[in-house]
N, CA and C atoms as a LAMMPS dump frame, in Angstrom:
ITEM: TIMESTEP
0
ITEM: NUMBER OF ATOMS
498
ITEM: BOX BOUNDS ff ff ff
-5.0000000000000000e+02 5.0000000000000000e+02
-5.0000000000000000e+02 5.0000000000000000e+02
-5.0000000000000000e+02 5.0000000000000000e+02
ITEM: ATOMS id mol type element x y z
1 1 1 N 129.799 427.678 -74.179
2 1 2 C 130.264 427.496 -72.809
3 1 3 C 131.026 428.756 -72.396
4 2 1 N 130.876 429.465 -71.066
5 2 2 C 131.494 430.218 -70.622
6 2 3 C 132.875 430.117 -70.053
7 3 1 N 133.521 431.147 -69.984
8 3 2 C 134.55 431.302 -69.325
9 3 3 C 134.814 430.613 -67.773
10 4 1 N 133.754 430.625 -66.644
11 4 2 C 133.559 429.892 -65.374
12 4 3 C 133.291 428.857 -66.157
13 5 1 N 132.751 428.191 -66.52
14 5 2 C 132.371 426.657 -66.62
15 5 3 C 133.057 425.735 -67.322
16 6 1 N 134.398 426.42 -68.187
17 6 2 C 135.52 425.74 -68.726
18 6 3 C 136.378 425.534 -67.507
19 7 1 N 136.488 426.262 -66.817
20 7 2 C 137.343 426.38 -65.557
21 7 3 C 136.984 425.477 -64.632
22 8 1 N 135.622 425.428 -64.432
23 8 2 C 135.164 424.255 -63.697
24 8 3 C 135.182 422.996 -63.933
25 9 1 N 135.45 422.849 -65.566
26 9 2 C 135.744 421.691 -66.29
27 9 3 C 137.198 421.276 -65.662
28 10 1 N 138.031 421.829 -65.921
29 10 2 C 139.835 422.205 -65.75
30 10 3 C 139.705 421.871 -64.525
31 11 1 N 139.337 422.355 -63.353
32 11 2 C 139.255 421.943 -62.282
33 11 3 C 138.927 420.192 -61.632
34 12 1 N 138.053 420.037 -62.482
35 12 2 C 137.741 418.046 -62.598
36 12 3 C 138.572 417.762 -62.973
37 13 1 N 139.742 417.959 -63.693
38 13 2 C 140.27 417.038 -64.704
39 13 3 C 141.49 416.497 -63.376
40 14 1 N 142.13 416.664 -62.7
41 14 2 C 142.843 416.531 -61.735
42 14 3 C 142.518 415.004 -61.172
43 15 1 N 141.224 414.806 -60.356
44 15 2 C 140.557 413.867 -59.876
45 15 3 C 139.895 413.387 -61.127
46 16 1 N 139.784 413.485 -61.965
47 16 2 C 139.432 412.4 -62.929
48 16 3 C 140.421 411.953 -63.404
49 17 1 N 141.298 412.622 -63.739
50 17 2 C 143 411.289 -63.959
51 17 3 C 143.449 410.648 -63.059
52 18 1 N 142.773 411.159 -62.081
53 18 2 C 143.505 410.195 -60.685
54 18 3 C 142.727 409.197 -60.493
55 19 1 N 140.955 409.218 -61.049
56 19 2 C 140.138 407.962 -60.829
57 19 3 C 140.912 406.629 -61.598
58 20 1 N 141.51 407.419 -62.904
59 20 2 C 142.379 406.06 -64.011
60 20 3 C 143.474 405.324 -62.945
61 21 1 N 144.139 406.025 -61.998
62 21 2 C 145.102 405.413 -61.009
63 21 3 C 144.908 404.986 -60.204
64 22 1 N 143.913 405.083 -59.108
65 22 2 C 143.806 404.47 -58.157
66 22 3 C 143.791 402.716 -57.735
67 23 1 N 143.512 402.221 -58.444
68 23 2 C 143.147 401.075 -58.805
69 23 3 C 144.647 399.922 -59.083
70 24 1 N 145.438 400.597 -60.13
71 24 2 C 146.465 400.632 -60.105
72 24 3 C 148.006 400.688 -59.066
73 25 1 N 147.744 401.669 -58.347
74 25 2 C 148.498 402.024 -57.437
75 25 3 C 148.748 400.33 -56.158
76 26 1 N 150.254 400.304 -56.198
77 26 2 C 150.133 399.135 -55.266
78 26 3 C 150.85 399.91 -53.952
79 27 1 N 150.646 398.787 -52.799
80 27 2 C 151.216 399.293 -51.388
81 27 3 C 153.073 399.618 -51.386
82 28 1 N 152.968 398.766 -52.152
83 28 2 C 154.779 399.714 -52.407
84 28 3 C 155.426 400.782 -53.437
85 29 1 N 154.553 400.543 -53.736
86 29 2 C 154.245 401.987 -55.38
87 29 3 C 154.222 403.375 -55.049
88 30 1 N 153.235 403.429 -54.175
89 30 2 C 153.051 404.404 -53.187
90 30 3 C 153.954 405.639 -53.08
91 31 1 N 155.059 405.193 -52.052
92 31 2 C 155.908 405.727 -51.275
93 31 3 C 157.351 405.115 -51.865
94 32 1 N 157.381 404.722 -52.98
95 32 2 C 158.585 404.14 -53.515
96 32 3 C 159.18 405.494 -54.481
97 33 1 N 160.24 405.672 -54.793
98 33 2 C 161.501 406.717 -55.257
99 33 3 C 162.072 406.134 -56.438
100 34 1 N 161.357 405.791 -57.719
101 34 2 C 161.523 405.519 -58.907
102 34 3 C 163.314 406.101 -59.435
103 35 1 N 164.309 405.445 -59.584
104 35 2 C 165.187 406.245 -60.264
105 35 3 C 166.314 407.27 -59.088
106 36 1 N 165.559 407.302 -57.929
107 36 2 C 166.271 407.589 -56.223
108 36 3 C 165.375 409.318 -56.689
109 37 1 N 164.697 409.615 -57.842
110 37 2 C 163.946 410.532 -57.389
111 37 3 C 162.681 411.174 -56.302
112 38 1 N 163.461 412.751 -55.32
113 38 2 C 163.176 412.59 -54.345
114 38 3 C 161.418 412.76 -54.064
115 39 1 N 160.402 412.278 -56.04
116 39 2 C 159.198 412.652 -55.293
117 39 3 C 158.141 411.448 -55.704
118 40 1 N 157.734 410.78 -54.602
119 40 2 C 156.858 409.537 -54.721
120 40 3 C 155.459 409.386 -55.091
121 41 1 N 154.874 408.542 -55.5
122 41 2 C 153.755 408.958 -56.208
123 41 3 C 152.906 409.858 -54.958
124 42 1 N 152.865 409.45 -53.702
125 42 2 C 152.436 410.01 -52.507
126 42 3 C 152.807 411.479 -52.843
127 43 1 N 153.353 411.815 -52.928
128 43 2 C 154.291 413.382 -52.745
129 43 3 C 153.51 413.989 -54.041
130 44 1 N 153.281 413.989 -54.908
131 44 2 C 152.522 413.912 -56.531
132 44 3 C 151.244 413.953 -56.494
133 45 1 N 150.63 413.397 -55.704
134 45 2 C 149.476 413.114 -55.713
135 45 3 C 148.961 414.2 -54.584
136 46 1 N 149.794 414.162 -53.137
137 46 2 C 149.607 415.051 -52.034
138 46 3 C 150.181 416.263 -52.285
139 47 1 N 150.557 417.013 -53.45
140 47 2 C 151.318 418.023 -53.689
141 47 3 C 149.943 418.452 -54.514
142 48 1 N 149.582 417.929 -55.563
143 48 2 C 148.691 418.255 -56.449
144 48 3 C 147.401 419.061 -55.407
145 49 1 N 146.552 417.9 -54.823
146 49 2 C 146.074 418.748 -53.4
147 49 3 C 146.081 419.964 -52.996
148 50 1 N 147.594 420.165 -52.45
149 50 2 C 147.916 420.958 -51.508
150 50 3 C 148.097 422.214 -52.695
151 51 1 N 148.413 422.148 -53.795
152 51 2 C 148.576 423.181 -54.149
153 51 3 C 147.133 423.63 -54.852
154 52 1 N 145.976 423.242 -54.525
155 52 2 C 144.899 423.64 -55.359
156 52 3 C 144.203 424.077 -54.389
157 53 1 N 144.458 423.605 -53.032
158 53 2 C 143.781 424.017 -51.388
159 53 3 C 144.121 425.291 -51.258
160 54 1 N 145.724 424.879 -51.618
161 54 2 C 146.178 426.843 -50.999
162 54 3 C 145.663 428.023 -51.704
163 55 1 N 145.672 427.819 -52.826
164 55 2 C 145.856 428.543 -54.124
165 55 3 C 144.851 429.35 -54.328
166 56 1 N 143.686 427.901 -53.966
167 56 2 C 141.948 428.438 -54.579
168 56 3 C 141.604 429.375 -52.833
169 57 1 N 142.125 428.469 -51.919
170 57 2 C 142.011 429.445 -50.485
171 57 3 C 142.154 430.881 -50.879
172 58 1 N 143.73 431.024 -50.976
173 58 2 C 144.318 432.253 -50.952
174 58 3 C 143.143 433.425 -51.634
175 59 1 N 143.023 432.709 -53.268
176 59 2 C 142.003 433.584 -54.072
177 59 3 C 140.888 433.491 -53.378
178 60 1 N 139.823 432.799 -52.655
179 60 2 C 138.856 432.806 -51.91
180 60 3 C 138.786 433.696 -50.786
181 61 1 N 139.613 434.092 -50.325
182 61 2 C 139.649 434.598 -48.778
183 61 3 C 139.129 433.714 -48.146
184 62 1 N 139.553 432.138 -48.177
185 62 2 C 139.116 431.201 -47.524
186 62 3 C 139.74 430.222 -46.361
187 63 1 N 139.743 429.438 -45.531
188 63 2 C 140.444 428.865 -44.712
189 63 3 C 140.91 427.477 -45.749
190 64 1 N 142.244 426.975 -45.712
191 64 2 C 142.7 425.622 -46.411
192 64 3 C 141.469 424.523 -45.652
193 65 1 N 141.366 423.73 -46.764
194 65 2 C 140.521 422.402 -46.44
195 65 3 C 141.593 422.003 -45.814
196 66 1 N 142.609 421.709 -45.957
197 66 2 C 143.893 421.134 -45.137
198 66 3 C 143.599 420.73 -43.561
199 67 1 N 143.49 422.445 -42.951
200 67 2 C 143.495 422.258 -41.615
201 67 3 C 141.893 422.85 -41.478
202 68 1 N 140.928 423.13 -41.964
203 68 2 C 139.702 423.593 -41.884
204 68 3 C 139.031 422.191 -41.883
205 69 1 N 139.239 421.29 -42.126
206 69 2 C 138.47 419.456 -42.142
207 69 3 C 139.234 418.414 -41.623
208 70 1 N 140.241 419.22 -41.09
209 70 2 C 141.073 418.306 -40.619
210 70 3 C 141.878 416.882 -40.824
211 71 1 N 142.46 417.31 -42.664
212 71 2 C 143.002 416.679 -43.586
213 71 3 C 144.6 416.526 -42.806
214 72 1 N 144.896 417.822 -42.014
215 72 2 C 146.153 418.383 -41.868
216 72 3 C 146.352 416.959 -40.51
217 73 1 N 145.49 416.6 -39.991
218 73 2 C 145.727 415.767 -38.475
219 73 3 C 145.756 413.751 -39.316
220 74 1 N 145.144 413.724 -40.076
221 74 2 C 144.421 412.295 -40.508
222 74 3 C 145.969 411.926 -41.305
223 75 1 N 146.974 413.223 -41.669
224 75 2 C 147.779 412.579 -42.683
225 75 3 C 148.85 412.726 -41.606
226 76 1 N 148.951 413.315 -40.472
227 76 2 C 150.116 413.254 -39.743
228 76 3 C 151.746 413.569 -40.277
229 77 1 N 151.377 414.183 -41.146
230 77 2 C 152.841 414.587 -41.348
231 77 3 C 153.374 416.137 -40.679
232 78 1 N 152.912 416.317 -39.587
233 78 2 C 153.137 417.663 -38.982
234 78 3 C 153.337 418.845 -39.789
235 79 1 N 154.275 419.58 -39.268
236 79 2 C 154.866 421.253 -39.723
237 79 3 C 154.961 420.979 -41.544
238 80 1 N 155.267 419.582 -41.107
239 80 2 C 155.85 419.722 -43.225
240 80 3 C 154.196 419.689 -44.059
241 81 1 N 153.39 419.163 -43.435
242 81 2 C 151.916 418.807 -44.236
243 81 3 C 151.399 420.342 -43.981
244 82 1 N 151.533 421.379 -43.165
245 82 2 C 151.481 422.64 -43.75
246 82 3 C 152.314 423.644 -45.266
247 83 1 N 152.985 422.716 -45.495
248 83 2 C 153.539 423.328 -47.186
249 83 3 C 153.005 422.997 -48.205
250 84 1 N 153.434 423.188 -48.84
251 84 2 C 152.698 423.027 -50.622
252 84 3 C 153.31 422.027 -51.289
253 85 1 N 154.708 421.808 -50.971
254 85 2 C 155.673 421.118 -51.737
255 85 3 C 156.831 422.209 -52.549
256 86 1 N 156.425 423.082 -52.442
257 86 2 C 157.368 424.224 -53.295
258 86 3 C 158.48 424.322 -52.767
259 87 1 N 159.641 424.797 -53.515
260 87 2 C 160.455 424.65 -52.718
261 87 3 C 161.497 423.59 -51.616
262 88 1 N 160.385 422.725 -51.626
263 88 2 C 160.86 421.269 -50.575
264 88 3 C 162.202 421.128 -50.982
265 89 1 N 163.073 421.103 -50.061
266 89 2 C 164.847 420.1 -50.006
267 89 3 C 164.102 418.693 -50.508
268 90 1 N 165.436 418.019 -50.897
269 90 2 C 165.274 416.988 -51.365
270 90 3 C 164.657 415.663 -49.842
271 91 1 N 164.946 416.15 -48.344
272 91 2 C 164.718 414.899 -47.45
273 91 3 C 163.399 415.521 -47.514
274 92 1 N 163.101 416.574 -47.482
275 92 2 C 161.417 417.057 -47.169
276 92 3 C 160.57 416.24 -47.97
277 93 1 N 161.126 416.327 -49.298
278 93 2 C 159.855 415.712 -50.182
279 93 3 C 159.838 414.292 -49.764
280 94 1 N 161.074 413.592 -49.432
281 94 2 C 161.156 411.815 -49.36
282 94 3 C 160.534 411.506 -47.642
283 95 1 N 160.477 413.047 -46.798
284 95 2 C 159.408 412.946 -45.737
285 95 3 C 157.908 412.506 -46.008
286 96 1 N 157.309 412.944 -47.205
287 96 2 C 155.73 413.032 -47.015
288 96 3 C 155.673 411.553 -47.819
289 97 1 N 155.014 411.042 -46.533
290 97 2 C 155.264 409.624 -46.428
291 97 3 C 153.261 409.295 -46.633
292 98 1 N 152.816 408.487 -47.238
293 98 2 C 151.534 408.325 -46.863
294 98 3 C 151.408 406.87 -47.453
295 99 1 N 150.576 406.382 -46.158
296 99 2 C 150.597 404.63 -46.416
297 99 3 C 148.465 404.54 -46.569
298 100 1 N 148.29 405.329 -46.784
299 100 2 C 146.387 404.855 -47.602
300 100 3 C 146.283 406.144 -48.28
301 101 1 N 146.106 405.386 -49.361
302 101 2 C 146.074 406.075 -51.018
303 101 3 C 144.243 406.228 -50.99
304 102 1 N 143.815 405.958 -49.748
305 102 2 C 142.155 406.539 -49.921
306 102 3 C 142.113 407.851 -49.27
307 103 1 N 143.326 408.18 -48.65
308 103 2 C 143.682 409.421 -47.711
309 103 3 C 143.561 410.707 -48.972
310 104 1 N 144.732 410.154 -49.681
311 104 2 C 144.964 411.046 -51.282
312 104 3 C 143.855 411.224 -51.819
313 105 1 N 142.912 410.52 -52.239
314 105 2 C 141.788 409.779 -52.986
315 105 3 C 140.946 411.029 -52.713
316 106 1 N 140.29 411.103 -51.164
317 106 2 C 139.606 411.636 -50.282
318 106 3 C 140.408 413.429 -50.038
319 107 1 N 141.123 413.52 -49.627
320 107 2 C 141.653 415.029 -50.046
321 107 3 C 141.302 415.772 -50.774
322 108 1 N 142.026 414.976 -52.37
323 108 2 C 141.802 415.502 -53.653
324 108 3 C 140.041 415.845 -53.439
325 109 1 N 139.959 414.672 -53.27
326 109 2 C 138.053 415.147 -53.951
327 109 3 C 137.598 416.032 -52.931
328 110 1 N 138.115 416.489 -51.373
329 110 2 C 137.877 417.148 -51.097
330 110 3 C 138.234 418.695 -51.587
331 111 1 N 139.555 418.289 -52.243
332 111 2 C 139.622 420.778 -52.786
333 111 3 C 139.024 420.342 -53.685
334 112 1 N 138.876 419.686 -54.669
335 112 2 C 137.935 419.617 -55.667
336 112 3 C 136.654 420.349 -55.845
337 113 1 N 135.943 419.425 -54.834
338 113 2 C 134.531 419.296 -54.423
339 113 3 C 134.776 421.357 -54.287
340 114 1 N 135.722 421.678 -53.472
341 114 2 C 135.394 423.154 -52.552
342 114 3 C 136.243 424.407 -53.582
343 115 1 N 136.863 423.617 -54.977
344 115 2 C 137.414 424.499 -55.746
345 115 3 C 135.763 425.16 -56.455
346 116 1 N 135.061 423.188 -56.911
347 116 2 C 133.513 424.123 -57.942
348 116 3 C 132.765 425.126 -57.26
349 117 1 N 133.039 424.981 -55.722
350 117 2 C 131.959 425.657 -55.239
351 117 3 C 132.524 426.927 -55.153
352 118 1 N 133.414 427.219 -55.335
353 118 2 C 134.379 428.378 -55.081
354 118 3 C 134.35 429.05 -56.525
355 119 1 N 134.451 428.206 -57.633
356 119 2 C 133.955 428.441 -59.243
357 119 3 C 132.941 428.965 -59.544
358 120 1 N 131.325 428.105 -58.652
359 120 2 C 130.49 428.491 -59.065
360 120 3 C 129.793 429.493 -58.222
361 121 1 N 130.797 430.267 -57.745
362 121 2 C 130.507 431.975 -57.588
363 121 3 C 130.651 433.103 -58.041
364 122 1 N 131.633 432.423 -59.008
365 122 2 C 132.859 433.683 -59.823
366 122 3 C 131.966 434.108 -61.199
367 123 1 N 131.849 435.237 -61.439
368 123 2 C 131.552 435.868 -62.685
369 123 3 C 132.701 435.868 -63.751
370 124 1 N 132.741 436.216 -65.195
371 124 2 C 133.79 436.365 -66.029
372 124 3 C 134.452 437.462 -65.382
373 125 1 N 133.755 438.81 -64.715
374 125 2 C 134.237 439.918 -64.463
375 125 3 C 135.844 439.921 -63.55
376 126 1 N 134.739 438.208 -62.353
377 126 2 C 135.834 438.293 -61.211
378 126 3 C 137.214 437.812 -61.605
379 127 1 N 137.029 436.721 -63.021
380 127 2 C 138.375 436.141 -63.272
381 127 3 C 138.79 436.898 -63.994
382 128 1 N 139.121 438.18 -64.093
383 128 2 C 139.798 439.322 -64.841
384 128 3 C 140.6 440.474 -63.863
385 129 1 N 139.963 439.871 -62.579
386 129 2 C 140.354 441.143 -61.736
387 129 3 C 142.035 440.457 -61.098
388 130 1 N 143.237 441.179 -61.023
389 130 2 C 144.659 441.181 -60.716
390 130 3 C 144.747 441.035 -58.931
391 131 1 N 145.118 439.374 -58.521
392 131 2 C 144.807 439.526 -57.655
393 131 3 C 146.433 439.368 -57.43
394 132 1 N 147.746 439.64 -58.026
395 132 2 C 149.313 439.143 -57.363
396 132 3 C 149.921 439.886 -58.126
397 133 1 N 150.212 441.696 -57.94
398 133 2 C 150.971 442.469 -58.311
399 133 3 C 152.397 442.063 -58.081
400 134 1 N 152.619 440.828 -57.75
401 134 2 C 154.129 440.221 -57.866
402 134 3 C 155.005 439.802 -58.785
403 135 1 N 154.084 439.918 -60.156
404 135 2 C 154.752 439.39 -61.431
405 135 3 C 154.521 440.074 -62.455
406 136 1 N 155.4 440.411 -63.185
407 136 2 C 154.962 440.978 -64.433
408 136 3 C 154.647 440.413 -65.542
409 137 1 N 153.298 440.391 -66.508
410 137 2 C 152.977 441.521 -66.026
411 137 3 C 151.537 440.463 -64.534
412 138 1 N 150.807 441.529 -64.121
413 138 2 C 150.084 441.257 -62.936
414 138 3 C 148.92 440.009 -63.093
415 139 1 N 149.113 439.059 -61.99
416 139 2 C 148.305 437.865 -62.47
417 139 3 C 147.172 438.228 -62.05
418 140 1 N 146.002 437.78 -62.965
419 140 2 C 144.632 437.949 -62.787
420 140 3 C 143.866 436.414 -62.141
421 141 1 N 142.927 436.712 -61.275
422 141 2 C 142.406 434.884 -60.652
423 141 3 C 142.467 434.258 -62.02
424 142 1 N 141.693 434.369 -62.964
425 142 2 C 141.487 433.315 -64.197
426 142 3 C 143.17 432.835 -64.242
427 143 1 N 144.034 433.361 -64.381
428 143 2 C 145.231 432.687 -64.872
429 143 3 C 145.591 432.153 -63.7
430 144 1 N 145.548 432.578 -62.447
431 144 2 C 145.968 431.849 -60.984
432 144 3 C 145.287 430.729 -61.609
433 145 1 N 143.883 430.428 -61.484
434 145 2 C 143.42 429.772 -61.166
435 145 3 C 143.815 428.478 -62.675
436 146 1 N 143.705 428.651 -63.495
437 146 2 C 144.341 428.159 -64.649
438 146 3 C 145.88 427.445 -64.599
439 147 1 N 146.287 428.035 -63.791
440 147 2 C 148.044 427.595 -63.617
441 147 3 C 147.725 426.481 -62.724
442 148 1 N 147.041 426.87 -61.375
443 148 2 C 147.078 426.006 -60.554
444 148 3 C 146.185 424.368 -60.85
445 149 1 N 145.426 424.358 -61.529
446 149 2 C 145.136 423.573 -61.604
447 149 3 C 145.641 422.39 -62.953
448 150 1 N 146.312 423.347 -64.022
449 150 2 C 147.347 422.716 -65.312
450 150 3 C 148.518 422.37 -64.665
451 151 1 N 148.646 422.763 -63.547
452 151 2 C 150.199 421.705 -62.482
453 151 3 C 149.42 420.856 -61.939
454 152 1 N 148.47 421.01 -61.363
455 152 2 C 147.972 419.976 -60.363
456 152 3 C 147.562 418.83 -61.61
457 153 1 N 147.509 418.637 -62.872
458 153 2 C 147.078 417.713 -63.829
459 153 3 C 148.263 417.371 -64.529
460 154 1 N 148.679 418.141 -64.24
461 154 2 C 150.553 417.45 -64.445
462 154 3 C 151.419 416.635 -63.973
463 155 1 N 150.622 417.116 -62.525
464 155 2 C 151.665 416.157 -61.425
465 155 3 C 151.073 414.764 -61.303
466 156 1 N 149.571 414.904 -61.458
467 156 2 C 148.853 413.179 -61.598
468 156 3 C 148.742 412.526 -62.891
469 157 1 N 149.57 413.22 -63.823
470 157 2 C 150.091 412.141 -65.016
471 157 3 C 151.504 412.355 -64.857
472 158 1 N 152.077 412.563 -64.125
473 158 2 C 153.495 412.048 -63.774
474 158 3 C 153.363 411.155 -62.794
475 159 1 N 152.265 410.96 -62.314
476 159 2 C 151.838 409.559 -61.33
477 159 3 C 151.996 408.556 -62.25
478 160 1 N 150.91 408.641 -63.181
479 160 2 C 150.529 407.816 -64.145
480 160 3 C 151.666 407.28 -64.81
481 161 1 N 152.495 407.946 -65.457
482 161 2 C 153.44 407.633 -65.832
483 161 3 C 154.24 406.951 -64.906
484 162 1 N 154.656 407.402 -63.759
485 162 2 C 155.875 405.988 -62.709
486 162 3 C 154.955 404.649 -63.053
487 163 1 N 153.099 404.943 -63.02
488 163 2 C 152.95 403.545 -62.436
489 163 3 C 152.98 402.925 -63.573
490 164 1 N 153.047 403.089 -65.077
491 164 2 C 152.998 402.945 -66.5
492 164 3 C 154.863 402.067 -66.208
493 165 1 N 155.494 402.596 -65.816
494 165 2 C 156.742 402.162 -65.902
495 165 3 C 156.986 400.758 -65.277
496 166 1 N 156.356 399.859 -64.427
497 166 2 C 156.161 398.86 -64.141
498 166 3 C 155.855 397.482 -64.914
C-alpha cells in the first residue's frame, strides 16, 4: 500500500467512528456539557468537520464545503460557524448549538467524501512538498494532512467516550 492510500484510509476513519455513534446519540446528549465542560458532543463532532474542511481546503486551493454547499446556512450558527473551533472562549464553544445530529452525520460525510477526492489526486511527491513555513521545522501536506485528520479521530472518540459515560 502506498503512501496516498494509507492517507485515504486515515481520512475514513473519522466517519467510520462516528457511524459506531450515531445511533447512540440521544436528543439531550447532543448539546448537553458533561462535567459543565464547555464542549458538547455537537461542538466535537462539528469541530472535527470544520477542521478537516478548512485544512484539506487550505492545502487544496479549494473553497470550504462549509460555505461552498451551503453547510454554513442549514446549521445557522452565523459568524461563529465560520471558525474551526480553535481558539473558541469558553461561551463560543457552549454557542455551537445543533439540534439534528443528521446535520453532523451529513457534513462529516460531506469533507470526507471531498477530502478522498482531494487524496486521490495527490502523488507521494505532492505529500512531501512544505506547504507552512510557520513552524519549525517546515510542515509538509503529508503531515498537515496526517495531523488534521488524527484530531479529527480524536475528537469523535471523545464523543464516544461522553456517550460511554451514561
Amino acid at each position: 500500500m502506498d503512501s496516498v492510500e494509507l492517507l485515504k484510509d486515515l481520512a475514513r476513519r473519522p466517519l467510520q467512528e462516528g457511524e459506531l455513534i450515531w445511533d447512540r446519540i440521544g436528543t439531550g446528549q447532543l448539546n448537553a456539557h458533561p462535567g459543565g465542560h464547555p464542549n458538547s458532543i455537537a461542538w466535537l463532532l462539528w469541530h472535527s468537520g470544520r477542521e478537516i474542511d478548512a485544512q484539506v481546503a487550505q492545502a487544496a486551493g479549494r473553497r470550504e464545503v462549509w460555505s461552498a454547499e451551503g453547510w454554513d446556512e442549514r446549521f445557522g450558527l452565523e459568524e461563529l460557524g465560520h471558525s474551526h473551533g480553535f481558539g473558541q472562549s469558553q461561551e463560543e464553544a457552549r454557542a455551537v448549538v445543533v439540534q439534528d445530529q443528521e446535520l453532523l452525520r451529513g457534513y462529516l460525510t460531506a469533507v470526507t467524501e471531498e477530502s478522498l477526492e482531494y487524496l486521490g489526486g495527490l502523488t507521494a511527491a505532492d505529500l512531501d512538498e512544505v506547504i507552512d513555513r510557520d513552524w519549525d521545522p517546515p510542515v509538509t501536506r503529508g503531515v498537515r494532512l496526517i495531523s488534521v485528520y488524527a484530531d479529527a479521530l480524536q475528537h469523535v472518540g471523545q464523543a464516544a467516550y461522553v456517550l460511554g459515560m451514561d
